[in-house]
PDB file of N, CA, C and O in Angstrom:
ATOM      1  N   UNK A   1      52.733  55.291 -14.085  1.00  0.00           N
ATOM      2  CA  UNK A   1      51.548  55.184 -13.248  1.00  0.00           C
ATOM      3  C   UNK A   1      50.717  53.962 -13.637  1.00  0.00           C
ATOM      4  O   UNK A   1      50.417  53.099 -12.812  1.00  0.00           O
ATOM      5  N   UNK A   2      50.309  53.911 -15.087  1.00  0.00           N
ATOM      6  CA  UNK A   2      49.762  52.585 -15.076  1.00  0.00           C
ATOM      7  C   UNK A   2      50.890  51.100 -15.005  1.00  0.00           C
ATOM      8  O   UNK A   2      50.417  49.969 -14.893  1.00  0.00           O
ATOM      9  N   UNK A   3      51.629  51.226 -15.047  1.00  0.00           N
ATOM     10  CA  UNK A   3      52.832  49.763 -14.552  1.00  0.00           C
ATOM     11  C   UNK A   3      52.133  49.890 -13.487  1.00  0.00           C
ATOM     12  O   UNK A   3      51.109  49.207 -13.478  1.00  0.00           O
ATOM     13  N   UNK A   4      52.428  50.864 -12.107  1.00  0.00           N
ATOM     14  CA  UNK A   4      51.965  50.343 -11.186  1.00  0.00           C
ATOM     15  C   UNK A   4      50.551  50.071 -10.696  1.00  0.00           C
ATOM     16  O   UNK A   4      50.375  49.339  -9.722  1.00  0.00           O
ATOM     17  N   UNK A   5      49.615  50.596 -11.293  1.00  0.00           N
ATOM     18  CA  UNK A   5      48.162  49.988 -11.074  1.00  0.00           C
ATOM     19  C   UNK A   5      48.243  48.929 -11.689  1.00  0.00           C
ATOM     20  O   UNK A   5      47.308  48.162 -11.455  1.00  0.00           O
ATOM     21  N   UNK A   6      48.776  48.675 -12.187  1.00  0.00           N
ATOM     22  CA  UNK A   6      48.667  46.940 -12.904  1.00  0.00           C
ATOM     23  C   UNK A   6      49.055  46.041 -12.054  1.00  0.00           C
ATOM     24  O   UNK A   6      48.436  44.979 -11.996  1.00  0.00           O
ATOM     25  N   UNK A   7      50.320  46.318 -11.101  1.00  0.00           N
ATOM     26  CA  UNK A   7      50.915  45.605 -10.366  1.00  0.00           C
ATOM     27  C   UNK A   7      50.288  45.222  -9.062  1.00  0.00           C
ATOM     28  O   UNK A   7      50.249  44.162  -8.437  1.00  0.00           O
ATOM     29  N   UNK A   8      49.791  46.467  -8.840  1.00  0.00           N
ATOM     30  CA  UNK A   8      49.247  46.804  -7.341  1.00  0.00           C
ATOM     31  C   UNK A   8      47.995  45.558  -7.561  1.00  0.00           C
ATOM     32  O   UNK A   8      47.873  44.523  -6.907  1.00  0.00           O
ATOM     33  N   UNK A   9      47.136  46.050  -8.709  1.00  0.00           N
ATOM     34  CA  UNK A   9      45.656  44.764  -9.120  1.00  0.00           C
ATOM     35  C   UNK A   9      46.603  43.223  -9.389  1.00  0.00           C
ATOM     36  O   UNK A   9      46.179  42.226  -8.805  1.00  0.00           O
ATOM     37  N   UNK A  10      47.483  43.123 -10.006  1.00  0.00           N
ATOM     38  CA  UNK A  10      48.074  41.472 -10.010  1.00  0.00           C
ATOM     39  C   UNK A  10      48.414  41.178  -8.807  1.00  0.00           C
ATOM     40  O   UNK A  10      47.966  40.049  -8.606  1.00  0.00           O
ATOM     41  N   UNK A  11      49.246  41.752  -7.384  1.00  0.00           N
ATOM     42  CA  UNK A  11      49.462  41.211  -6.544  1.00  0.00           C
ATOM     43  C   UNK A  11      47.768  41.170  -5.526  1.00  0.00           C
ATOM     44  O   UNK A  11      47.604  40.174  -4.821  1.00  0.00           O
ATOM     45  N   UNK A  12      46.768  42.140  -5.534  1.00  0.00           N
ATOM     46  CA  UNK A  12      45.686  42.475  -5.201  1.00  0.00           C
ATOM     47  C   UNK A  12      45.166  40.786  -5.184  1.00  0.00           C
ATOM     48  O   UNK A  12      44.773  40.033  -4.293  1.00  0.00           O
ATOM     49  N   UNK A  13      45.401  40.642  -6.729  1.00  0.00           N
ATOM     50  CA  UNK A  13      44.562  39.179  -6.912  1.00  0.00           C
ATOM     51  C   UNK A  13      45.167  38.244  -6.711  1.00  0.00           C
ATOM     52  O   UNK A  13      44.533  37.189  -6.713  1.00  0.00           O
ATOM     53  N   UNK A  14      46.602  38.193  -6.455  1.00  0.00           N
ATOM     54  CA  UNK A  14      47.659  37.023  -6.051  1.00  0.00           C
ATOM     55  C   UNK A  14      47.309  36.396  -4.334  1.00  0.00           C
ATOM     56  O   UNK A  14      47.323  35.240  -3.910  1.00  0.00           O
ATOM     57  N   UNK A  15      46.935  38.038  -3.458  1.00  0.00           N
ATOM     58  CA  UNK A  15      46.743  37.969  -2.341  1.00  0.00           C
ATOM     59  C   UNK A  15      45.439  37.476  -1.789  1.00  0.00           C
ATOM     60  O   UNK A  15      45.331  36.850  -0.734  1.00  0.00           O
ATOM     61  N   UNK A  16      44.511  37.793  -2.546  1.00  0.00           N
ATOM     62  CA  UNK A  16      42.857  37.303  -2.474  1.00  0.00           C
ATOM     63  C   UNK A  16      42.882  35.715  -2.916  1.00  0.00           C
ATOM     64  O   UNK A  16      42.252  34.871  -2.279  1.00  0.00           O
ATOM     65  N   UNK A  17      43.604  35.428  -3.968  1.00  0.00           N
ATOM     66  CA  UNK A  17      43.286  33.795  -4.141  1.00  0.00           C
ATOM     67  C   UNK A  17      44.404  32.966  -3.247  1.00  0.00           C
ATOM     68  O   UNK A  17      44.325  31.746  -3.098  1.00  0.00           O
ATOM     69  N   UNK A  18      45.394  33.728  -2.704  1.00  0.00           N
ATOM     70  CA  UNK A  18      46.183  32.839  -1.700  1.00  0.00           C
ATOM     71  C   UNK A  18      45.547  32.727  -0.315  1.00  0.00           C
ATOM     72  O   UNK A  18      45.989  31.947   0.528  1.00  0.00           O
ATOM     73  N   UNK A  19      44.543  33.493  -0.111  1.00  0.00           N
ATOM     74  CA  UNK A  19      43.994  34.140   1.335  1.00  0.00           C
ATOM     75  C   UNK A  19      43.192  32.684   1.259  1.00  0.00           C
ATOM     76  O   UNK A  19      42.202  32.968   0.584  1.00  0.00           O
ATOM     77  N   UNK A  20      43.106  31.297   1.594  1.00  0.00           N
ATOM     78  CA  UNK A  20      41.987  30.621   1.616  1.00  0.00           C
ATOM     79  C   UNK A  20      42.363  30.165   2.845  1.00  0.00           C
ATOM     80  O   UNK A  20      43.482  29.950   3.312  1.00  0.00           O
ATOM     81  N   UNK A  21      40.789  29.998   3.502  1.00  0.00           N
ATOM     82  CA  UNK A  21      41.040  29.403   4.657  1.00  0.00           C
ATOM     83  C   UNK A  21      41.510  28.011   4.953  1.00  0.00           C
ATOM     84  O   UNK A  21      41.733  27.365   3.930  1.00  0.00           O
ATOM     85  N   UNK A  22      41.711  27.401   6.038  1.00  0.00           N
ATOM     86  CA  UNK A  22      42.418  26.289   6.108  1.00  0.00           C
ATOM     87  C   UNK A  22      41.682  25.428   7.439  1.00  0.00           C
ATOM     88  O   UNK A  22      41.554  25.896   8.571  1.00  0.00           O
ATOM     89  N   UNK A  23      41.273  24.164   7.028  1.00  0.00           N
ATOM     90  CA  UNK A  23      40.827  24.073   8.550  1.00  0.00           C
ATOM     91  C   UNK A  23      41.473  23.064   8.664  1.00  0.00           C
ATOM     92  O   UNK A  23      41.863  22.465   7.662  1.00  0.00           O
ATOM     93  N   UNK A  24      41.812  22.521  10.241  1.00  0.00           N
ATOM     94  CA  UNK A  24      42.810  21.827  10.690  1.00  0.00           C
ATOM     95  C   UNK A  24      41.803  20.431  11.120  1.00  0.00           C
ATOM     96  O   UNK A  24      40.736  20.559  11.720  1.00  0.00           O
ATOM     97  N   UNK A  25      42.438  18.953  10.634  1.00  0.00           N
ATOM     98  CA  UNK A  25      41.750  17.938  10.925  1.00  0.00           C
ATOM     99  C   UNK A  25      42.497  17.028  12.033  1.00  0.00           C
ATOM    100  O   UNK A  25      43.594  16.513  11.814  1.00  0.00           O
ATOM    101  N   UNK A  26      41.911  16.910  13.031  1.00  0.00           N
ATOM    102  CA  UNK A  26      42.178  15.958  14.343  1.00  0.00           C
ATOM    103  C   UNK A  26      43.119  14.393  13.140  1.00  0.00           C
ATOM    104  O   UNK A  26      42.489  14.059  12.136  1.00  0.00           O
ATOM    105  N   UNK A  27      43.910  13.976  13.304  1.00  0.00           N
ATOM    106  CA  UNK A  27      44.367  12.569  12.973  1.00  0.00           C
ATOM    107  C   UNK A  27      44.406  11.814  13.712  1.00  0.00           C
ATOM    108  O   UNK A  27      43.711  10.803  13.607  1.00  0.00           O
ATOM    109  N   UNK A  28      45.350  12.047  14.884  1.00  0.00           N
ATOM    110  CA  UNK A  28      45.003  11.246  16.193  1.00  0.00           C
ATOM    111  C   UNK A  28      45.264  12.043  17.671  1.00  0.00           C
ATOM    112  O   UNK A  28      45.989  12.984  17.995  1.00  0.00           O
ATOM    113  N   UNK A  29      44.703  11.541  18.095  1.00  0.00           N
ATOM    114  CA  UNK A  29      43.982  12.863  19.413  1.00  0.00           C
ATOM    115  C   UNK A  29      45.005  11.937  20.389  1.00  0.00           C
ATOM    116  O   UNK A  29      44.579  10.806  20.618  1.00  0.00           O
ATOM    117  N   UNK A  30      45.979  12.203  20.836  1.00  0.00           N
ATOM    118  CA  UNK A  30      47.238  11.755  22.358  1.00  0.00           C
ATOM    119  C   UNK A  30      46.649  12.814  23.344  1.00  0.00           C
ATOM    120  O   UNK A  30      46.028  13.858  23.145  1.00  0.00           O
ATOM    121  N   UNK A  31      47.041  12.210  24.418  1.00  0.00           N
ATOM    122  CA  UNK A  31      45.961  13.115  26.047  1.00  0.00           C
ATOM    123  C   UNK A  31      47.505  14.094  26.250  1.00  0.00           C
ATOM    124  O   UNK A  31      48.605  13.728  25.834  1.00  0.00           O
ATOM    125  N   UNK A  32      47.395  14.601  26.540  1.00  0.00           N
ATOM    126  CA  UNK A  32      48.858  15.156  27.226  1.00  0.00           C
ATOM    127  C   UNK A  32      48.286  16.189  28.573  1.00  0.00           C
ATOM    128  O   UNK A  32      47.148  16.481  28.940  1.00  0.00           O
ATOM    129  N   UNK A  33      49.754  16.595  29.125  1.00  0.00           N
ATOM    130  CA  UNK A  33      49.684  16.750  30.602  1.00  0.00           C
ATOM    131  C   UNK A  33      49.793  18.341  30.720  1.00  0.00           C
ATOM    132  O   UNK A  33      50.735  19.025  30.321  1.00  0.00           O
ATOM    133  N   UNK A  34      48.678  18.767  31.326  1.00  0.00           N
ATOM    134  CA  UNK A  34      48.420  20.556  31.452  1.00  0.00           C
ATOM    135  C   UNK A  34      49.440  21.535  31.302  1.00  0.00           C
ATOM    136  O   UNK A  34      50.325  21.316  32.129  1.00  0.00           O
ATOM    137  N   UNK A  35      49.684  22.517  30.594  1.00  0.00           N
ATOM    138  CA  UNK A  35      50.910  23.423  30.331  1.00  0.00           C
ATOM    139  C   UNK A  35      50.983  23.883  31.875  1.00  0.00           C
ATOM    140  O   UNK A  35      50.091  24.138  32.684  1.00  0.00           O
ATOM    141  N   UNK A  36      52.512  23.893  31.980  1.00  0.00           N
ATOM    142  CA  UNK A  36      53.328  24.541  33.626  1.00  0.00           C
ATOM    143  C   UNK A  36      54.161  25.783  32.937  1.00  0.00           C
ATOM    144  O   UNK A  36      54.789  25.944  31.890  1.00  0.00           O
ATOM    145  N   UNK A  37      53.779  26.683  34.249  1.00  0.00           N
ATOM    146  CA  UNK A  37      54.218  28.132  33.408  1.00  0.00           C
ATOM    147  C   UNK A  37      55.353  27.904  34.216  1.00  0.00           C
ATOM    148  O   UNK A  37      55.303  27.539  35.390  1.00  0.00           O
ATOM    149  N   UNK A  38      56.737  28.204  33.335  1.00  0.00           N
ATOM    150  CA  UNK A  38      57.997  28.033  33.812  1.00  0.00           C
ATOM    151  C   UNK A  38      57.966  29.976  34.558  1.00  0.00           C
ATOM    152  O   UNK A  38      59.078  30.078  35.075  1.00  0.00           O
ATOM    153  N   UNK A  39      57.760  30.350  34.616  1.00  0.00           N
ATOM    154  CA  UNK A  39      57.850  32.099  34.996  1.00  0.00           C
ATOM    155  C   UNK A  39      58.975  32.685  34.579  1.00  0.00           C
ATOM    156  O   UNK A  39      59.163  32.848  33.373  1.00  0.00           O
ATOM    157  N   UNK A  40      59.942  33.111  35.569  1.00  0.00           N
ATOM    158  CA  UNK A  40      60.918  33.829  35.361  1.00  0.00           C
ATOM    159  C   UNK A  40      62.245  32.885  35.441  1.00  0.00           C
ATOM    160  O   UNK A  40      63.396  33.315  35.513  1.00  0.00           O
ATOM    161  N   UNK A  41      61.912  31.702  35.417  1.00  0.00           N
ATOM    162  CA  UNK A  41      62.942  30.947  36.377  1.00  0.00           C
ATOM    163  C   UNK A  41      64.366  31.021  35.251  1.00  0.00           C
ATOM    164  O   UNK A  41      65.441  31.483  35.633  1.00  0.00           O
ATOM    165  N   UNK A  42      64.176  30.554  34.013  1.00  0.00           N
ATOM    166  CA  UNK A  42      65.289  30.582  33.250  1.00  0.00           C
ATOM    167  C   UNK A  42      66.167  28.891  32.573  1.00  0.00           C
ATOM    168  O   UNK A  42      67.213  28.581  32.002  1.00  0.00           O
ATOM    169  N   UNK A  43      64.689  28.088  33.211  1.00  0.00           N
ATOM    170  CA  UNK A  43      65.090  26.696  33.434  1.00  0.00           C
ATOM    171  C   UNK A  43      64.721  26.285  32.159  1.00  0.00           C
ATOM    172  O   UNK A  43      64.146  25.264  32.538  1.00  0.00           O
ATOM    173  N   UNK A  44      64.556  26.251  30.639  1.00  0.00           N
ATOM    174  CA  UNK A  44      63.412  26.032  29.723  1.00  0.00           C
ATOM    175  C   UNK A  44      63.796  24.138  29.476  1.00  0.00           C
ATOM    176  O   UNK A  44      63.025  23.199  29.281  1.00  0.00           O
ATOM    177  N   UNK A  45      65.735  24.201  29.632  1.00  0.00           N
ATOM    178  CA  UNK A  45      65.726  22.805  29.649  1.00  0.00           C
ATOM    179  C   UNK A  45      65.287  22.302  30.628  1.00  0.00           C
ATOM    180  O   UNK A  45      65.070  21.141  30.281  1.00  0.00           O
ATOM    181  N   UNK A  46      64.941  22.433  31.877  1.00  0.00           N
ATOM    182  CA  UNK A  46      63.998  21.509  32.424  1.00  0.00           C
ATOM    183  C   UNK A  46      62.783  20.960  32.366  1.00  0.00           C
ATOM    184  O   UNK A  46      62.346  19.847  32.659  1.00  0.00           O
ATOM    185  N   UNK A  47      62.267  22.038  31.890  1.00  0.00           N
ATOM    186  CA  UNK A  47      60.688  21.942  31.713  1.00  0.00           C
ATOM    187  C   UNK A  47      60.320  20.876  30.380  1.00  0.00           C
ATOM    188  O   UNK A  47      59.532  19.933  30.298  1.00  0.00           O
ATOM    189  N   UNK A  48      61.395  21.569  29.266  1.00  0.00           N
ATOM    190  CA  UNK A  48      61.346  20.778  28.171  1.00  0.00           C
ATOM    191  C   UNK A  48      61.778  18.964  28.199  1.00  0.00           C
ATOM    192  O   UNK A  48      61.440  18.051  27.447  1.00  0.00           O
ATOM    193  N   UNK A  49      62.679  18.993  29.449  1.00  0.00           N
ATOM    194  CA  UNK A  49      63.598  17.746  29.367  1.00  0.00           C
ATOM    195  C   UNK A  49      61.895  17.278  29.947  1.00  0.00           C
ATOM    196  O   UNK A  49      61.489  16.355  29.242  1.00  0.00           O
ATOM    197  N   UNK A  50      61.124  17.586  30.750  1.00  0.00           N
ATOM    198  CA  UNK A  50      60.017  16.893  31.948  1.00  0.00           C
ATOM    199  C   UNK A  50      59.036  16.501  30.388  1.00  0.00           C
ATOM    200  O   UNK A  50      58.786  15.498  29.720  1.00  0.00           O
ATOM    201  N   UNK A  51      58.773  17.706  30.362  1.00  0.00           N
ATOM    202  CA  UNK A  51      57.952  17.173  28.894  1.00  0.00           C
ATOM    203  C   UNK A  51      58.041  16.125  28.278  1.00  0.00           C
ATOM    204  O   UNK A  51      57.207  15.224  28.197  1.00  0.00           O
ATOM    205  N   UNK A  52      59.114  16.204  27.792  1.00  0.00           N
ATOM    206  CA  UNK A  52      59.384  14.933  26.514  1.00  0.00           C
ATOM    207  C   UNK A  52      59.237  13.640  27.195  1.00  0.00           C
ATOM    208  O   UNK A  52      58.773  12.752  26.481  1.00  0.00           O
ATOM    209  N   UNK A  53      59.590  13.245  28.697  1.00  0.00           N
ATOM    210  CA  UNK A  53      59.701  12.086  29.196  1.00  0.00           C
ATOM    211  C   UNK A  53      58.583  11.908  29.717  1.00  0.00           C
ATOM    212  O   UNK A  53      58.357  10.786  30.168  1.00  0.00           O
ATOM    213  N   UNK A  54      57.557  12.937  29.815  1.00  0.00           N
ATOM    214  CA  UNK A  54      56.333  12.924  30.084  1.00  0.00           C
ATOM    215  C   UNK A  54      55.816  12.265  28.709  1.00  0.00           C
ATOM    216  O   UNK A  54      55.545  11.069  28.611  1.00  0.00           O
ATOM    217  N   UNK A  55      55.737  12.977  27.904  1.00  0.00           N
ATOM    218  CA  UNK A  55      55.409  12.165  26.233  1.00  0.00           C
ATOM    219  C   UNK A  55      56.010  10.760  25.846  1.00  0.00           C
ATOM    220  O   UNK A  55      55.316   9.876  25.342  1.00  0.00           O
ATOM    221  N   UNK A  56      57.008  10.657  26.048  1.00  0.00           N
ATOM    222  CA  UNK A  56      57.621   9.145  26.263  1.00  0.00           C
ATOM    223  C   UNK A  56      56.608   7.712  26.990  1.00  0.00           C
ATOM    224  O   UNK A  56      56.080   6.705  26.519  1.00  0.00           O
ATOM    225  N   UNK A  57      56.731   8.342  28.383  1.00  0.00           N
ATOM    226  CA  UNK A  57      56.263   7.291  28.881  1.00  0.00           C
ATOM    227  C   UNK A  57      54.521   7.251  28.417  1.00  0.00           C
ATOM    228  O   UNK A  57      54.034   6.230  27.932  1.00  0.00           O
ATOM    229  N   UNK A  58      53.752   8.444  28.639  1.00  0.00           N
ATOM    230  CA  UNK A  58      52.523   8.313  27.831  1.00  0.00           C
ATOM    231  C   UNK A  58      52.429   7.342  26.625  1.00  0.00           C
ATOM    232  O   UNK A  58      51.691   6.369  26.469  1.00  0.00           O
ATOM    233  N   UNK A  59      53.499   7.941  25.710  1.00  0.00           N
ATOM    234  CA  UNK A  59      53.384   6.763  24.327  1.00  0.00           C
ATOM    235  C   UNK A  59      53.593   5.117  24.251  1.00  0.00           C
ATOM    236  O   UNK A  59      53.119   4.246  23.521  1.00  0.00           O
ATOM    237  N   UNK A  60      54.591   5.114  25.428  1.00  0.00           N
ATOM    238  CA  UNK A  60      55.069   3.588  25.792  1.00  0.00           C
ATOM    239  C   UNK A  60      53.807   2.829  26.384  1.00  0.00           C
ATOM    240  O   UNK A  60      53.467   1.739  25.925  1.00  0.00           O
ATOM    241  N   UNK A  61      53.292   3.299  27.171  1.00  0.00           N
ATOM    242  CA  UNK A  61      52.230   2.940  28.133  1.00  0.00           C
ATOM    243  C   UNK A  61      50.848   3.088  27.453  1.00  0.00           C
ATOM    244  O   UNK A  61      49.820   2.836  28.082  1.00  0.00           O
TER     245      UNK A  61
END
């Protein structure tokens, strides 16, 4: 019984000092083009193929 109250308080405090928050910093802000809800269609390589060449030419330009 005490092994495991010992364990239970070491991971207790493993979990409290790993818990830190994190905040996320902008590096560089690219515009990109409004999410399209693919629905039911089943197409994901299309949408994905439109994307990327959407991101392409944005970056080129």
């Amino acid at each position: 019984m005490k092994t495991h109250f010992i364990t239970i308080a070491l991971m207790s405090f493993a979990f409290s000092v790993s818990a830190q928050k994190y905040e996320f910093q902008t590096i560089k802000d690219i515009d990109a083009e409004p999410v399209i809800s693919q629905g039911n269609t089943g197409t994901c390589w299309s949408f994905s193929s439109t994307s990327f060449l959407e991101a392409e030419i944005t970056r080129t330009t």
